[in-house]
C-alpha positions as CSV (number, residue, x, y, z in Angstrom):
1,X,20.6,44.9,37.4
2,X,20.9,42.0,34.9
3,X,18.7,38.8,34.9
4,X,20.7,35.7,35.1
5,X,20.0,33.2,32.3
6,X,18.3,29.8,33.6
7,X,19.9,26.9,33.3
8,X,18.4,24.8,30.2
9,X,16.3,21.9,31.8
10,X,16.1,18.8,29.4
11,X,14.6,15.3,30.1
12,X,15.4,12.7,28.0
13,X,12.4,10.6,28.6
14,X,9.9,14.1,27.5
15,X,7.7,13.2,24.1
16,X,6.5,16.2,22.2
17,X,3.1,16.5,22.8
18,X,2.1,16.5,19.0
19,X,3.8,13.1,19.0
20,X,1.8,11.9,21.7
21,X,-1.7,13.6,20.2
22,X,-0.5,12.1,17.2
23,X,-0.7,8.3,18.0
24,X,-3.9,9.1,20.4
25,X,-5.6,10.0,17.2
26,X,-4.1,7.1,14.9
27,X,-5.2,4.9,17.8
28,X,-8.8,5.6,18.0
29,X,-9.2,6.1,14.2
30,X,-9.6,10.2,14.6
31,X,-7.0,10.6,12.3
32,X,-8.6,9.5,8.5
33,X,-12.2,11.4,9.9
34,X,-16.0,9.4,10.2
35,X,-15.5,6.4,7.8
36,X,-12.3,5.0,9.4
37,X,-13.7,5.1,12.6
38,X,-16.8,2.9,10.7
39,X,-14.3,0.8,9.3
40,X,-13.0,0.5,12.8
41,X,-16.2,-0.3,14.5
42,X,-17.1,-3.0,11.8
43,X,-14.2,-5.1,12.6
44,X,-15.2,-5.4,16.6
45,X,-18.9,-6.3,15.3
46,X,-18.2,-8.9,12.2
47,X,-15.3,-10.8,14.2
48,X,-16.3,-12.9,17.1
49,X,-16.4,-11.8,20.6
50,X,-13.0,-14.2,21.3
51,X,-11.0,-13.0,18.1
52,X,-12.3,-9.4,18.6
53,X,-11.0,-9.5,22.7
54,X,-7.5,-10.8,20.9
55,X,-7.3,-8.1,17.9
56,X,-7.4,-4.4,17.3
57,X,-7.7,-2.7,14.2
58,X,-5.0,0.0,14.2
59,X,-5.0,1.8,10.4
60,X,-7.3,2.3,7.3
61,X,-5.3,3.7,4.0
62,X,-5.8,3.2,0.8
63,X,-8.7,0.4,1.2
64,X,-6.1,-1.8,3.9
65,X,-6.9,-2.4,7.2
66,X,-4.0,-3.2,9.5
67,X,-5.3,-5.3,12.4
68,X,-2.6,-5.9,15.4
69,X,-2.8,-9.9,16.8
70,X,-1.9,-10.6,20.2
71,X,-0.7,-14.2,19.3
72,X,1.0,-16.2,16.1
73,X,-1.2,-19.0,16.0
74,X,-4.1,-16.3,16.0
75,X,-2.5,-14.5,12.8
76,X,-1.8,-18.0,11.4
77,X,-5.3,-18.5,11.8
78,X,-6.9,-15.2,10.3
79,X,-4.5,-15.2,7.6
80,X,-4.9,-18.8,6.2
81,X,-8.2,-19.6,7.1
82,X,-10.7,-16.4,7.7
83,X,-9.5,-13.5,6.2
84,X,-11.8,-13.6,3.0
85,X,-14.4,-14.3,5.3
86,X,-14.0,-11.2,7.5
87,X,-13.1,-9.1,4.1
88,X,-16.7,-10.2,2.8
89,X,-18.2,-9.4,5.7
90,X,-16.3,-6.5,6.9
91,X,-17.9,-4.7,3.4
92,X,-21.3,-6.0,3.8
93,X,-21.5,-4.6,7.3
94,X,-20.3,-1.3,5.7
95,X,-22.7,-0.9,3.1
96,X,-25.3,-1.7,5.0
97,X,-24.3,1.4,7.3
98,X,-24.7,3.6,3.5
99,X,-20.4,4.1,3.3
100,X,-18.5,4.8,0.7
101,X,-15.9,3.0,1.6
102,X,-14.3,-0.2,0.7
103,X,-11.6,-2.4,2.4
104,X,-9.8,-4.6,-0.3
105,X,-7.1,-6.2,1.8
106,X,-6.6,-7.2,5.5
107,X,-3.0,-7.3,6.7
108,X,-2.2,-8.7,10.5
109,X,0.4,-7.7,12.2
110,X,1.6,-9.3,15.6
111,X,1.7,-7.0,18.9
């Protein structure tokens, strides 16, 4: 007596679950190891508590930090008027914690 073959199930809304373990590590900063996640952390504690509720830093390569802005007048704002500030404090904040690493340019990006 021969087995009959099950039909082939497929559901077009499935994700791979690298995919998803993928993002979840991008998200919270897993992804680039320790200093990332310091880079990460710095943002929430050099920004204020209103822009910080309003932002989330989302990626760290190559000494850029991508920050996503909930609104356009906020990214108008961060762009023209306080990113140098943040930069300068962002790496202040991070040598003071003893890393090694440096962020040379912040880029905002709109949710």
């Amino acid at each position: 007596m021969t087995a009959k073959p099950r039909p082939h199930r497929h559901n077009a809304h499935a994700v791979r679950a690298s995919d998803v373990l993928s993002r979840l590590m991008q998200k919270k900063g897993w992804s680039r190891g320790g200093e990332y996640r310091e880079v990460f952390a710095a943002w929430s504690e050099v920004v204020p508590r209103s822009i910080d509720q309003r932002t989330r830093a989302v990626s760290f390569r190559n000494g850029r930090l991508i920050v996503v802005v909930e609104s356009a007048p906020l990214m108008q704002e961060l762009q023209c008027f306080r990113q140098d500030e943040f930069l300068s404090l962002l790496n202040t904040r991070l040598v003071a914690r003893g890393q090694q690493v440096t962020v040379r340019q912040l880029e905002f990006k709109r949710s």
